[in-house]
N, C-alpha and C positions, 0 to 999 in steps of 0.2 A: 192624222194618225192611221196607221196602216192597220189591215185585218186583223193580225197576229195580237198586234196591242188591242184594240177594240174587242178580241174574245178575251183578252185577260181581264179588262175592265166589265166584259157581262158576265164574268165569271165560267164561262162554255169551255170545259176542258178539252184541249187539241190535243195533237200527238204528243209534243211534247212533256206536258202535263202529266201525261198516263204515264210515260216512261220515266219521268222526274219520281212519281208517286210508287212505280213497281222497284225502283232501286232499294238496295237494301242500307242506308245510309249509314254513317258513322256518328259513334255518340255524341262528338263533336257538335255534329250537324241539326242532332236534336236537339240537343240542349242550348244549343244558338238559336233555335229556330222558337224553343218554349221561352229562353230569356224575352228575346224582340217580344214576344206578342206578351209575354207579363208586361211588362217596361210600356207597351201601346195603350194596355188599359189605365197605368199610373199617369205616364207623360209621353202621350203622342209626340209631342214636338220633339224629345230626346231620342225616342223609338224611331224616327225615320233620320234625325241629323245621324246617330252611329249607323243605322244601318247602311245611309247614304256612304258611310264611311270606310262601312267593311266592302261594300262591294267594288270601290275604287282603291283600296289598300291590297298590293301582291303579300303574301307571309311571305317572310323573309328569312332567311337559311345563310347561316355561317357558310363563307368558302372555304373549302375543306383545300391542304394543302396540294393536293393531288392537283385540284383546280386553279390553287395559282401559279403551281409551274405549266402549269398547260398554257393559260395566257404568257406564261414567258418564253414558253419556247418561240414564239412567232418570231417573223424577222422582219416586220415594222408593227409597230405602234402608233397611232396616230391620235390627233384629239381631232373633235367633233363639235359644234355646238348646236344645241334644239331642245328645245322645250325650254330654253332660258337657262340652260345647263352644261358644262363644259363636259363632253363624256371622251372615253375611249375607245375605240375598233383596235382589232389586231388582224394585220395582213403576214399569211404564211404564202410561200412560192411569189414573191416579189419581185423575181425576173422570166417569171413565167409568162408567155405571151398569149397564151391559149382566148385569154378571156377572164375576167373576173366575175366569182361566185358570190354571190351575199345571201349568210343565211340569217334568220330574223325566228326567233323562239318565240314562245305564246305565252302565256300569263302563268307566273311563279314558274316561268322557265330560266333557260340562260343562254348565250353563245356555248356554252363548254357541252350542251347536250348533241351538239353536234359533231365532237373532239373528233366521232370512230368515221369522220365522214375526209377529212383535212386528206390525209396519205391518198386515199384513190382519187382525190382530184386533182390534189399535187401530180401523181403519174400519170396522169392526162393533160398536164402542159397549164391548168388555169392557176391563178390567183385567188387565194381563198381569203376571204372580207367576215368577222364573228363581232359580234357586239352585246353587251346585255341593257338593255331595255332602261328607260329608266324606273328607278326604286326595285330595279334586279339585280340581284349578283354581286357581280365586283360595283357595279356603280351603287347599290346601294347603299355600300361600306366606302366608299369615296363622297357619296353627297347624304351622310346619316340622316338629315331634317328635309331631304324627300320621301315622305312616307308613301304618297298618293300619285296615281299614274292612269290613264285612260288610251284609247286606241290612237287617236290622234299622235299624240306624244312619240308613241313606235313610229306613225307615218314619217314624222316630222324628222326621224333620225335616220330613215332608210335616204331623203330625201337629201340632208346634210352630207352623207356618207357617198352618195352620188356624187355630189361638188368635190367632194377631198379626193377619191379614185376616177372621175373625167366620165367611168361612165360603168352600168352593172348590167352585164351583159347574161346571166341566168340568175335565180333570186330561190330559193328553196326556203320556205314558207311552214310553222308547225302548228297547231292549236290556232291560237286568236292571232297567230305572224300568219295565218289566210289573210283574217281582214285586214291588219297593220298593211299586209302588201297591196290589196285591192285601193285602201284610201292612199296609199302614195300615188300610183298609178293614177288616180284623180287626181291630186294634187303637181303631177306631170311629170313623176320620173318615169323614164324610160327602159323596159326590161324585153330583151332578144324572146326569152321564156321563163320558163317556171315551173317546178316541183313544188305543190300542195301536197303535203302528208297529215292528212285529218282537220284540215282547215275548218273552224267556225266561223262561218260567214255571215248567219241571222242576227243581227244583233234582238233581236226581239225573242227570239228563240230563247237566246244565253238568258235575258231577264226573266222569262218567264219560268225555266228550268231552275232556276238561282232560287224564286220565290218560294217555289214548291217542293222543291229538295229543302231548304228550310222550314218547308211545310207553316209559314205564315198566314194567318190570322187574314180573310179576305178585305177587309177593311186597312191592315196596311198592306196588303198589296195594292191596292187603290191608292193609297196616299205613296208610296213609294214609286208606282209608277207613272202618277204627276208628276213626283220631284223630278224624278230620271229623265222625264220629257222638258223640266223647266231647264234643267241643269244644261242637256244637250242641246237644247235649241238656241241659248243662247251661246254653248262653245261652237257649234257649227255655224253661227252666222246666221241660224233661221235656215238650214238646209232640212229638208225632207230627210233625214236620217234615219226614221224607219225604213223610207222606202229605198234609199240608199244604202242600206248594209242588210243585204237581205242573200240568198244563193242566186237568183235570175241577175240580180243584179252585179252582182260576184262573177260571173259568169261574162260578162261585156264585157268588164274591164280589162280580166287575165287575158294573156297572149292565147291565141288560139293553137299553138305547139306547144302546151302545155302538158304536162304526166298530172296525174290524181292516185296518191297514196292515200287507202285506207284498211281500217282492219275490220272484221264481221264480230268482233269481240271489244271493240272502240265504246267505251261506258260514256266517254266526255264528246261525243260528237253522236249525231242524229243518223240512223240511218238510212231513214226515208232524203235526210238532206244530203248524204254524199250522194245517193244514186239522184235527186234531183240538179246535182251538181253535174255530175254524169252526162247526163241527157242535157243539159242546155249550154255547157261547156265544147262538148264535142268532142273530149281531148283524148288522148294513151291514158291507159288507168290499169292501178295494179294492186290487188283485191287480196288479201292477208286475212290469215284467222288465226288467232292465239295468241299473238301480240301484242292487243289493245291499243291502250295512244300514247304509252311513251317506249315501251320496248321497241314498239317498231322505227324508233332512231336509231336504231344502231342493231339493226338486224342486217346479217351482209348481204341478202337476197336483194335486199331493198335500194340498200345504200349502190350496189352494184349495177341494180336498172337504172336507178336517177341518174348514176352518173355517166352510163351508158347515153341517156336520152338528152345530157347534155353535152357531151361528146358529138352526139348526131345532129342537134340542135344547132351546135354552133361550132360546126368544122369551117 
């Protein structure tokens, strides 16, 4: 068990922590967070199986009509299988030679948040590859009795979507699609480069941030962060997965012509852990304020460097 879990088990507040704690959270957040710890004192064992349950369950959002003509407009459709799941991609510019783009969203995201990116990479000659995750989006209302999804499961699809297009030649990466692209990249898919835009890469960091924005009860943070270690250890096989989904780590794997999109007003990513990212990546990096973490999808400043540095990337 890596430091980061081992200060959460002594209870030693890290950075994280402080910043988890100075957020101004939604009612929501309290009132889930006072339910869990009432519900620990009645029945521990119910108190960690739901919460075990909300932290692997994306909320789930009706696609608004807007969104399913967006996936229609593409001009293929393709199916997929991974995670034991039949999914769909959709490829726009299909006889573009340039190179194929795959981008990959982050938890209670989707392929369509990247709709304002499709036209300037089309005009740069590549093939643009969108998917939603599973238990996101359109897939979720395709496979309804998938509630529940983990990082894996993203890898697993960027990996399949490899085999169906031969090969993904740039990869743009958002939220928790940092680490979905870092574990495939283990798992051996091969990417030329890569645009991160606010990537979380700690997985320990996420857990630890999770517990204390719900501001839970130190006792089931303890029993909750056994479970999360019993659970992962045996989906990974018995991998060090703390130490494997960390930023240093994050850092080996991405291609070393890589961009780093973040913003100085980003509430869901660390910002000691983007500039750590920074520093041991080595990469182009391009530094936004006022944006946070999902406006800066579809900001043209943005969208116009990425596609500029894959353009350059891979002429």
């Amino acid at each position: 068990m890596n430091t980061a879990m081992t200060q959460l088990n002594e209870l030693t507040p890290p950075e994280q922590i402080i910043q988890a704690k100075s957020q101004v959270m939604s009612w929501q957040y309290r009132w889930t967070g006072r339910f869990f710890n009432g519900l620990n004192v009645v029945s521990p064992y119910l108190a960690i199986k739901w919460l075990m349950k909300l932290w692997f369950t994306p909320i789930r959002v009706k696609p608004s009509k807007r969104t399913e003509a967006f996936w229609k407009s593409a001009d293929w459709q393709f199916e997929f299988e991974a995670a034991g799941l039949k999914h769909q991609a959709s490829m726009w510019g299909k006889n573009n030679t340039r190179g194929v783009i795959v981008g990959v969203h982050g938890w209670r995201g989707s392929g369509y948040q990247f709709k304002h990116w499709v036209q300037p990479l089309l005009e740069e000659g590549f093939k643009v590859v969108l998917f939603d995750a599973p238990a996101h989006g359109m897939h979720a209302y395709q496979h309804p009795n998938k509630r529940q999804t983990n990082v894996l499961e993203f890898a697993e699809c960027l990996c399949a979507i490899e085999k169906e297009v031969d090969k993904i030649d740039g990869l743009i990466a958002h939220s928790l699609g940092g680490m979905a692209a870092t574990e495939a990249i283990h798992l051996g898919v091969n990417i030329k480069t890569t645009v991160q835009i606010a990537p979380n890469l700690d997985l320990a960091s996420l857990v630890t941030r999770f517990c204390y924005q719900l501001n839970l009860s130190y006792s089931l943070i303890r029993t909750f962060n056994k479970r999360i270690d019993e659970y992962l250890t045996e989906l990974f096989n018995g991998l060090d997965f703390w130490g494997h989904f960390t930023v240093e780590k994050g850092a080996q794997l991405l291609p070393s012509n890589g961009l780093l999109v973040f913003d100085k007003d980003d509430k869901e990513t660390l910002q000691s852990e983007m500039q750590s990212l920074k520093k041991h990546w080595q990469c182009e990096y391009l530094e936004t304020q006022g944006l946070g973490h999902f406006k800066i999808l579809k900001d043209d400043a943005v969208i116009k460097k990425s596609v500029t540095h894959f353009s350059e990337q891979l002429d």
